[in-house]
C-alpha angles and dihedrals in degrees: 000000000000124000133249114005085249102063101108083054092041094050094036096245095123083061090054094047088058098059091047093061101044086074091059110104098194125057091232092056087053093052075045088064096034081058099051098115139172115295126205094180116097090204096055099043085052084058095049090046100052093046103060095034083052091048085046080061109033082052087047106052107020112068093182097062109133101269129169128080123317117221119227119242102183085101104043084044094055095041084053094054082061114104107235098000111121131202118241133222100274089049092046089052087049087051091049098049086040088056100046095047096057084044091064093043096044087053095040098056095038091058093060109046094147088059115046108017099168093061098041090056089050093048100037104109092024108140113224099182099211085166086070099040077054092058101044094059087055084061115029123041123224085263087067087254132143106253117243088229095041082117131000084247100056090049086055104053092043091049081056087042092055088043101057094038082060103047082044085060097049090056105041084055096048085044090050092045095048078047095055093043090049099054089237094106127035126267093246101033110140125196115264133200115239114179100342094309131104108255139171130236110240136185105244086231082061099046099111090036086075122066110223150079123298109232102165148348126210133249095278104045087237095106134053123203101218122184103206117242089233083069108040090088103048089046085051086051085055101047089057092041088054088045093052089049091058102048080051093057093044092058086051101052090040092053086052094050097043078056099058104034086096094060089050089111104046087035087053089043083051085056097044086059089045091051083042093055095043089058088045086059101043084063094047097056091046087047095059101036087056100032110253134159145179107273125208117271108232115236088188105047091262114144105192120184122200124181091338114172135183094255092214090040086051084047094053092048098055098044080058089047082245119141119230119232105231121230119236111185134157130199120177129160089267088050110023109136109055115190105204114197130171146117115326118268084027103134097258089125100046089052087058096045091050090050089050099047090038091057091036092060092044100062094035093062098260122134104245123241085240153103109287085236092062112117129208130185125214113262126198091200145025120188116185127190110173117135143014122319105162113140131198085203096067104029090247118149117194104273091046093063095048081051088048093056100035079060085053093045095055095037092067093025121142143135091270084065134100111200113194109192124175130210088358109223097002117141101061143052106310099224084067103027100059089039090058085039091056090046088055104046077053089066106038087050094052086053087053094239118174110227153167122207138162122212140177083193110116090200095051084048090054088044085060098053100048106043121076113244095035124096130189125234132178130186115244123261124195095211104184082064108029111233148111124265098191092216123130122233117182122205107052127055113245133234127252088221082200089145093054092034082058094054094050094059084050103248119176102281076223097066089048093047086059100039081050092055100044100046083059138239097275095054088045094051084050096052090042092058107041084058097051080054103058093039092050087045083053079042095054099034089058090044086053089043095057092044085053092043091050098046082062108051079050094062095033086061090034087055103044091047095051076049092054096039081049100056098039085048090063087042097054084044085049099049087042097056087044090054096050096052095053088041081059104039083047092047087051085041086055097041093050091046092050089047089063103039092055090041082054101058092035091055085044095047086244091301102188096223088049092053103038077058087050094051099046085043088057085044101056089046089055082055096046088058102055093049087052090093099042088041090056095045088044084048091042082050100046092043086052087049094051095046097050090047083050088056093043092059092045095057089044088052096052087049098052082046088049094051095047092053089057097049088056096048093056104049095099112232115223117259117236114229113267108245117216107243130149112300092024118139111233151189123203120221122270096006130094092224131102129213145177124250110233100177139349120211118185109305093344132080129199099213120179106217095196104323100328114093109218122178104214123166111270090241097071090059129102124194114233134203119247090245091048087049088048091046096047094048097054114100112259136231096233095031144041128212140197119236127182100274090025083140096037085053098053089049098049101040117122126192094236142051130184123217099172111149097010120119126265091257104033076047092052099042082049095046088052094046095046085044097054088039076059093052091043096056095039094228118156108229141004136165139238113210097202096148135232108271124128084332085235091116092041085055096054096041084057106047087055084052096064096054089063105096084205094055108094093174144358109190136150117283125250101291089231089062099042102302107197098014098066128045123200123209136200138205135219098219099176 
């Protein structure tokens, strides 16, 4: 039971709750998190627990996890479980993506049951339906459009599509250009499209002069819109072939639909797990952005808080480049009610609110903003009394309200139940109020209640220090400098400091000598004590502080300078061993050179001119070696020189290499003539637009500038680039111009397109065509899905975007229908 019915607004964790959820990508996933509710299982707290610790660190390690948005698939299931609905062609791609998506988790987490068990036992026996998924592509392309060769008939009626369109365009040509020759229509007169049908554009004075059908006229009444009588047929031919491609489209999707009706179930339990495992990430990605972890569950009633924090408060201070103070608190059977005391503004409040959401998260499945080793038992109950709660409605003061839920309190009081009061017995005379309060506390503690509660209330304070199972806290004053520390000490009560507190603000010393006088010596001793107390234990932790601070320091320098003996001790070993062998290879050298010398003289009968040889021979090798160890340093230094200036040429030399290479680069090497052969991309002379070249015979080429074949001489032809084909053939902003499909295109345009999971450049080339379809069809707005992501893709569609004249605005979508994954642009069509 949880008390009142405002306790998730009181403790902040609406608030949570509403982060959570806006990582959710799917509206299920978001009720998911609305549903998360207060557990009193340990078995199913455990669950929930080791589902989302296992998805923190799934999100955190594992890069390739399956991201993006995951489509909701309630609708298109209980449209399915529909006899004879059918599913069309957005809501099959939706079914495709929703069911690629849970294929790639599925796979992803099977493959890695050591790791994340949790997760393997909830996915094992999850159907992913890759034959569907199978089926659908055969179906639907990745632009969400039905496929030409989804059945033999459809194929059919396209490739007759594509043929009348093409013998429409032949005659409307060969009709413009007789116009033209005729006067009746203007030199530069182009087709344009009325209604979904090819028109030209005639001079209101000429209207009679050009059998056809009026289709529009134009602002000013100057200009008719005239579709010629040679075509009519051929576009009536069109418009059935277009109906009957649609009935066709329709069968198929219907037989797909009707194959798949008897998998709905398993299908809709598929999309339950993928909601599920939306929800599951959203916590894992809060969890790790506000620190939060999987506590132990306590197995003997002990809740043991490290290192707990209120995870909003710990929010708001960030965003200040502030530092939270982190809350340590411990509750057993032998200790289970703690009164906290202490200075205003102190931080009791916030103690008791980080107990109540920590607990609260705990048994409703969400990761805890606290140490690992923290330790939280399973409650029944929380009752929660903290604010004001007074009502005009129903006649309730202050105090009347704190009395109203201490009687809720006792009345579902037990030893399964955290109670979490704050400023016990305020709101009413104190003599009586703290006397009701103790009586109270009396009660709570014989039902074995666990509890938090924070108190002015001396007496409150005494009653705590002399009953078993209670424990005293206060909330830490530095009271040099007066002000709070907002850390929390058990053990001892705390002291209001409300007379230094007084004199901090500056009142009147009068007023606190008076107030001093009348609150009584013995209040004011107790006070006074309680604060010597706290200022001799700072004393004294300082104090404690400095001696550690100092000890290590000691063994820091103690053990840098055994480092240092240590190491000067193998040096000197070092240098020793090295002496001694060239002592002894000089002492061989001198020896064998003495050897010789006296041999020498022996061999010459001590000839003076011999040994006076010998002996400068023995001196020259004494000064040898003495030079032995200046030779080698000068050799070590002259080798170092030689190999730097090595180094110095080689990298000349690259660079003169370098710079070669790019001289050559950028002499620009002269372009052979194109010649005009079969496949080239053209412009004829004197005209803007581009064509094909279908066949060349001789010196004359047939060349299909859109749909219409034209032979022209090959010398009136100009090679083009591709870019300048693709250019030219992009639909202009002064001009329109027909293209092949330009009516299939009008009856098939949609005002969206999705490019999720394309590559910057395939998404860009689709973006352009899609824009200039836009264009085409003079529609307002339309929207691009391109997902969330990095925002790399977004930023390069953009700024595409910008570069358009038409577009008046490109800007995220309504957060409710997608917000930074889709972006919806609008056209100035004036």
């Amino acid at each position: 039971m949880i008390y009142p019915a405002s306790f998730e607004q009181k403790i902040g964790f609406d608030r949570l709750r509403e982060q959570v959820a806006a990582r959710c990508t799917m509206r299920a996933a978001r009720e998911r998190i609305a549903a998360e509710d207060f557990s009193t299982s340990p078995r199913e707290i455990e669950r929930r627990q080791a589902l989302a610790d296992e998805m923190r660190l799934l999100l955190d390690m594992e890069h390739e996890f399956p991201g993006g948005e995951y489509p909701d698939t309630d609708v298109l299931i209980a449209k399915l479980r529909v006899e004879g609905s059918f599913l069309d062609v957005e809501e099959v791609a939706t079914l495709r993506r929703a069911l690629s998506a849970l294929g790639g988790v599925v796979s992803f987490i099977l493959a890695r049951e050591e790791r994340y068990p949790a997760l393997y036992d909830r996915t094992r026996g999850v159907e992913s339906f890759p034959e569907i998924v199978r089926r659908i592509d055969g179906i639907v392309d990745r632009l969400g459009e039905v496929r030409d060769d989804a059945s033999p008939a459809l194929l059919e009626i396209r490739r007759a599509i594509r043929e009348r369109e093409g013998q429409a365009a032949k005659r409307l040509q060969a009709v413009l250009a007789s116009a033209k020759g005729a006067g009746i229509v203007e030199a530069d007169a182009q087709i344009s499209i009325r209604d979904g049908r090819a028109v030209i554009p005639v001079a209101a004075a000429n209207k009679r002069k050009l059998n056809g059908f009026i289709h529009d006229e134009s602002a000013t009444g100057k200009t008719f819109y005239i579709e010629p009588v040679e075509v009519v047929e051929i576009n009536n031919e069109l418009r059935e072939l277009e109906y009957a491609e649609r009935r066709e489209i329709v069968r198929i999707l219907t037989e797909f639909t009707a194959s798949i009706r008897p998998d709905a179930e398993l299908i809709a339990a598929s999309g339950d797990y993928l909601a599920e495992i939306d929800m599951l990430r959203a916590k894992g990605r809060w969890a790790s952005e506000n620190g939060c972890v999987r506590p132990i569950l306590s197995t003997d009633d002990r809740l043991v808080l490290k290192n707990a924090r209120h995870p909003l408060l710990q929010q708001t201070l960030r965003a200040a480049g502030r530092e939270i103070v982190p809350l340590d608190l411990q509750l057993d059977r032998r200790k289970h009610i703690l009164v906290i005391s202490g200075p205003n503004a102190g931080g009791k409040s916030v103690c008791l609110k980080t107990t109540g959401i920590v607990q609260y998260m705990f048994q409703c499945g969400f990761p805890v903003p606290a140490s690992e080793v923290s330790e939280l038992p399973v409650f029944r109950s929380i009752f929660l009394d903290i604010g004001d709660e007074q009502s005009i409605d129903n006649d309730l003061s202050t105090y009347s309200s704190h009395l109203l839920n201490m009687k809720h309190m006792l009345a579902g009081a037990s030893d399964r139940t955290l109670v979490l009061i704050d400023e016990f017995g305020s709101g009413t005379e104190p003599t009586i109020g703290g006397a009701i309060a103790e009586a109270i506390l009396e009660r709570l503690l014989a039902r074995g209640c666990y509890g938090v509660i924070t108190t002015h209330y001396a007496n409150i304070k005494y009653y705590a220090s002399n009953t078993e199972g209670i424990a005293n806290g206060a909330m830490t004053f530095d009271v040099q400098r007066i002000r709070p520390l907002f850390r929390l000490e058990t053990g001892k009560p705390g002291s209001s400091f409300a007379v230094e507190i007084a004199r901090k603000i500056g009142l009147p010393e009068e007023i606190i000598r008076a107030a001093s006088e009348k609150a009584g010596s013995d209040h004011i001793n107790i006070e006074k004590q309680l604060r010597e107390i706290a200022r001799d234990k700072h004393y004294w932790e300082q104090k404690r502080d400095r001696i550690r601070l100092t000890d290590r320091k000691v063994e820091e320098l103690e053990q840098t300078y055994a480092e240092q003996l240590a190491k000067i001790r193998a040096e000197r070993q070092e240098i020793l061993k090295r002496a001694k062998q060239e002592a002894q290879q000089l002492i061989a050298d001198a020896n064998r050179q003495i050897e010789n010398t006296i041999r020498t003289i022996r061999e010459a009968q001590a000839e003076k001119e011999l040994t006076r040889l010998a002996r400068r021979e023995l001196d020259d090798f004494r000064g040898k070696v003495d030079a032995a160890g200046s030779a080698e340093r000068e050799a070590a230094v002259a080798r170092e020189i030689e190999r730097i200036e090595r180094r110095r040429q080689r990298r000349a030399e690259r660079k003169a290499r370098e710079g070669a290479e790019t001289k050559a680069e950028a002499v620009p090497v002269p372009e052979k003539p194109r010649e005009v052969v079969e496949g080239s991309k053209v412009r004829m002379a004197g005209q803007e637009m581009v064509g094909v070249v279908q066949s060349v015979k001789g010196k004359r080429a047939q060349v299909a500038f859109g749909q219409i074949l034209t032979t022209v001489d090959k010398t009136l032809l100009t090679v083009v680039s591709n870019s300048e084909y693709r250019e030219a053939t992009r639909p202009a902003t002064a001009r329109t111009v027909l293209s092949a499909d330009i009516s299939a295109r009008k009856l098939r345009f949609r005002d969206h397109i999705d490019v999720r999971g394309m590559r910057a450049a395939e998404a860009l080339e689709e973006v352009r065509d899609f824009i200039d379809d836009a264009l085409m069809v003079g529609v307002g707005s339309v929207s691009i899905l391109h997902g969330k992501g990095t925002g790399a893709l977004k930023e390069e569609i953009r700024r595409y975007l910008r570069s358009v004249p038409e577009v008046v605005s490109a800007a995220d979508e309504h957060a409710d229908r997608g917000g930074a994954g889709i972006t919806v642009v609008t056209f100035d069509l004036s």
